[in-house]
C-alpha positions as CSV (number, residue, x, y, z in Angstrom):
1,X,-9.7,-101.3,44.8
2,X,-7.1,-100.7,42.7
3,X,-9.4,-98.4,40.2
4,X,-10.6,-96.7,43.4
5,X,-6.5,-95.8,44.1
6,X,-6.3,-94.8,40.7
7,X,-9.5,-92.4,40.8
8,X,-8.6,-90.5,43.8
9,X,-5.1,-90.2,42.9
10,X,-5.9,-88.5,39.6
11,X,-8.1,-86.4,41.7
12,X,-5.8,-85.2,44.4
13,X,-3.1,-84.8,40.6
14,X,-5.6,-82.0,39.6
15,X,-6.2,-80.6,42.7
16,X,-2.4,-80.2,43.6
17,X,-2.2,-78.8,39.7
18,X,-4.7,-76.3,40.8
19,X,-3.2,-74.9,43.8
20,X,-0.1,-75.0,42.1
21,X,-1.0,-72.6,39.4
22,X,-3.1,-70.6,41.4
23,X,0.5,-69.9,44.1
24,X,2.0,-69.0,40.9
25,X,0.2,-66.3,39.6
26,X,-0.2,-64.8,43.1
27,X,3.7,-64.8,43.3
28,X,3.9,-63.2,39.9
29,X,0.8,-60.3,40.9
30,X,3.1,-60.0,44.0
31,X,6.8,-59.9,42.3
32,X,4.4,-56.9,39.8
33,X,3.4,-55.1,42.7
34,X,6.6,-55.0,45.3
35,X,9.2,-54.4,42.3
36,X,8.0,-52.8,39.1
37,X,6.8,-49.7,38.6
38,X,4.1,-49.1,35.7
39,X,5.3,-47.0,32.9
40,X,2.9,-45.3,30.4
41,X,4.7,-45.0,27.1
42,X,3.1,-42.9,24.2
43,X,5.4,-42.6,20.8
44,X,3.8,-40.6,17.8
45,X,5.0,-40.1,14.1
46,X,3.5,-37.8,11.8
47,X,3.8,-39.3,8.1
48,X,3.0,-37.1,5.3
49,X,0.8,-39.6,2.6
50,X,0.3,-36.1,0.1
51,X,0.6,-32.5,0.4
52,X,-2.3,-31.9,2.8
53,X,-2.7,-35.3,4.0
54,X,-1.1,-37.1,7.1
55,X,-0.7,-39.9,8.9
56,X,-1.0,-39.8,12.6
57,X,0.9,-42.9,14.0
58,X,0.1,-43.7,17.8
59,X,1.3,-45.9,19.9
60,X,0.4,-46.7,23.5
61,X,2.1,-48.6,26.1
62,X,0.9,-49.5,29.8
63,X,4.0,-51.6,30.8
64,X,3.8,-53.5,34.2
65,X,0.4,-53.8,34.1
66,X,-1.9,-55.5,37.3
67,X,-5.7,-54.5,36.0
68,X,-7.3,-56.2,33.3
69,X,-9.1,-53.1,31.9
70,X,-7.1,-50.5,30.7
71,X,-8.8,-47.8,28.1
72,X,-7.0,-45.5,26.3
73,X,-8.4,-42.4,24.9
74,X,-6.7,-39.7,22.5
75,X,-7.9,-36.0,21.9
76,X,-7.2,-34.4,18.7
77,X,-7.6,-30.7,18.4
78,X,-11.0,-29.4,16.3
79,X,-8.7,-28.1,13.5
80,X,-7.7,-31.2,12.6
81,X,-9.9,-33.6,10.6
82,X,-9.4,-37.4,11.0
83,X,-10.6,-39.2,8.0
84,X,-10.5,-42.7,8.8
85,X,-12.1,-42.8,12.6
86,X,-15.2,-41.3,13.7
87,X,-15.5,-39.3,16.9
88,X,-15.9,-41.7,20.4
89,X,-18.7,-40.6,22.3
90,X,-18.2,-42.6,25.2
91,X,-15.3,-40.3,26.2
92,X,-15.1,-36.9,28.3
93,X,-15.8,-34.5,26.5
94,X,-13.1,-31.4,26.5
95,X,-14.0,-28.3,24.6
96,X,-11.7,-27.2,21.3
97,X,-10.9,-31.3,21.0
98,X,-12.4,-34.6,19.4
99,X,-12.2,-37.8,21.1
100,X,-10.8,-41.5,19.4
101,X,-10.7,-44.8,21.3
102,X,-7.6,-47.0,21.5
103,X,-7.8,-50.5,21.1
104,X,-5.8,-52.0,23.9
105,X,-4.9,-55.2,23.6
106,X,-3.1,-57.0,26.5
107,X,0.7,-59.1,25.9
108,X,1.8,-60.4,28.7
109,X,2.5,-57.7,31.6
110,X,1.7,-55.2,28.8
111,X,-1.4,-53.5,27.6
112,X,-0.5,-52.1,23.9
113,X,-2.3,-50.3,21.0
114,X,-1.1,-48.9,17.6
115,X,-3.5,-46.7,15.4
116,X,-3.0,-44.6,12.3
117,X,-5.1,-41.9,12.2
118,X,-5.7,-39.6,9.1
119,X,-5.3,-36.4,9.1
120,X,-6.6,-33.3,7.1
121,X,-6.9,-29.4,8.4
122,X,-10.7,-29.0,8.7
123,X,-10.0,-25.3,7.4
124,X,-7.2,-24.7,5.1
125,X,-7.0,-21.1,5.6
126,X,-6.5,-20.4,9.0
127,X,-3.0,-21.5,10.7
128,X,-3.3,-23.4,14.2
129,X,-0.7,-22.7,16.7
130,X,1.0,-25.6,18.6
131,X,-1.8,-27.4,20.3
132,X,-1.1,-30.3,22.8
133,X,-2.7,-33.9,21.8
134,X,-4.2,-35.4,24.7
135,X,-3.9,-38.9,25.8
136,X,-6.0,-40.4,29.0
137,X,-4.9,-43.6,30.0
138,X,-7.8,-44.5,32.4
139,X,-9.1,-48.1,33.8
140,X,-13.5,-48.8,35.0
141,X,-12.8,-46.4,38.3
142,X,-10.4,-43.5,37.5
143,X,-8.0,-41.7,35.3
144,X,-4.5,-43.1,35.4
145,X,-2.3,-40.9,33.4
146,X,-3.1,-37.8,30.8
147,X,0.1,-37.0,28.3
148,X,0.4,-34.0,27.0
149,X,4.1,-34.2,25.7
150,X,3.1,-33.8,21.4
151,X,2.0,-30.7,19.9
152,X,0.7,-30.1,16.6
153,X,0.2,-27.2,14.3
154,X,-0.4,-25.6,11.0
155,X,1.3,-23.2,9.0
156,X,0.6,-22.7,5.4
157,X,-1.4,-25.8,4.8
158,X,1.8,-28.0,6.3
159,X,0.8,-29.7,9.6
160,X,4.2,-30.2,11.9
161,X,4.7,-32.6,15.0
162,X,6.3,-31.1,18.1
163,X,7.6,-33.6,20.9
164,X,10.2,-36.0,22.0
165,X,10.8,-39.4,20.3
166,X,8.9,-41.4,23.1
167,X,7.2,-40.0,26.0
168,X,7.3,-42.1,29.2
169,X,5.8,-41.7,32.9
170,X,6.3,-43.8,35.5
171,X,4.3,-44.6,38.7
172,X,4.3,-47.1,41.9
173,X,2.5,-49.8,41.8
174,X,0.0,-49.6,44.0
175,X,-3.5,-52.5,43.9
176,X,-6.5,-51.0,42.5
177,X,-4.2,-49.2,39.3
C-alpha cells in the first residue's frame, strides 16, 4: 500500500509540475501581449575591406516577439554585387533589386540575425544615386514591417552608406503578429 501512495503521489507531483509550467508561460504570452510593444530594429555599417570592396554589416532585431516564425528578407539594389551570398529565390521579387535571407535565430523574447554581406559595384563606370535597401520583416501569413531608412550609392568607384545609427519601429501587440 505504501508503494501504491508513493506511485500516485509521484504522479499527481508531475501533473501539478505540468500545469504549473504550462500557467506560467500563458502569464508570460499574456504580460508580452497587454504591455510590450514589438520593436523591429535594423542597424547597418558599411566597412570598407579594399578600394572597391565592402562589407555590408546587417543586423536585425524583432524585440518582444509572440510568433515562433519570423523571416527576415533584405533587398539589395542590382548595382551592387554581393560576393559571398547567392540570390534567395523564395522571396518577392521587386524589380531593380536582389533578394538575401536572414537567419533568424530566436533569444529569449527576441528574434535576432547578423550577416556580412560583400559588396562590389556590378559596373564600375556608372555612378548609382542613393538607392533605399529594403528589409521585410514578415512571419508564414503576412508582411510585418518593410524598412527603408539606409541608402546607398556610388560615386567614383566609392560606395557610401546613408542612414541613421539604428532604425527602430514600434507596433502593438496584437495575437497573430
Amino acid at each position: 500500500m505504501k508503494k501504491y501512495f508513493k506511485i500516485v503521489g509521484w504522479i499527481f507531483l508531475g501533473i501539478f509540475l505540468q500545469f504549473k509550467f504550462n500557467a506560467l508561460y500563458g502569464i508570460v504570452f499574456l504580460e508580452n501581449l497587454n504591455f510590450h510593444d514589438r520593436s523591429y530594429f535594423v542597424e547597418i555599417k558599411l566597412v570598407p575591406a579594399s578600394q572597391s570592396v565592402h562589407i555590408l554589416n546587417l543586423k536585425t532585431t524583432v524585440h518582444h516577439s509572440l510568433g515562433a516564425d519570423y523571416f527576415s528578407n533584405v533587398y539589395i539594389p542590382d548595382g551592387f554585387r554581393v560576393v559571398n551570398k547567392k540570390p534567395y529565390a523564395g522571396a518577392e521579387k521587386i524589380k531593380g533589386y536582389l533578394a538575401y535571407q536572414m537567419d533568424m535565430k530566436r533569444k529569449y523574447r527576441d528574434v535576432l540575425s547578423t550577416e556580412n554581406f560583400i559588396i562590389t559595384l556590378s559596373s564600375h563606370d556608372k555612378n548609382i544615386e542613393a538607392t533605399p535597401i529594403l528589409i521585410h520583416f514578415e512571419n508564414m501569413e503576412q508582411r510585418l514591417h518593410t524598412d527603408k531608412s539606409f541608402k546607398i550609392s556610388s560615386r567614383d568607384n566609392k560606395i557610401s552608406l546613408q542612414g541613421p545609427k539604428r532604425a527602430e519601429a514600434t507596433y502593438p501587440q496584437q495575437l497573430g503578429m
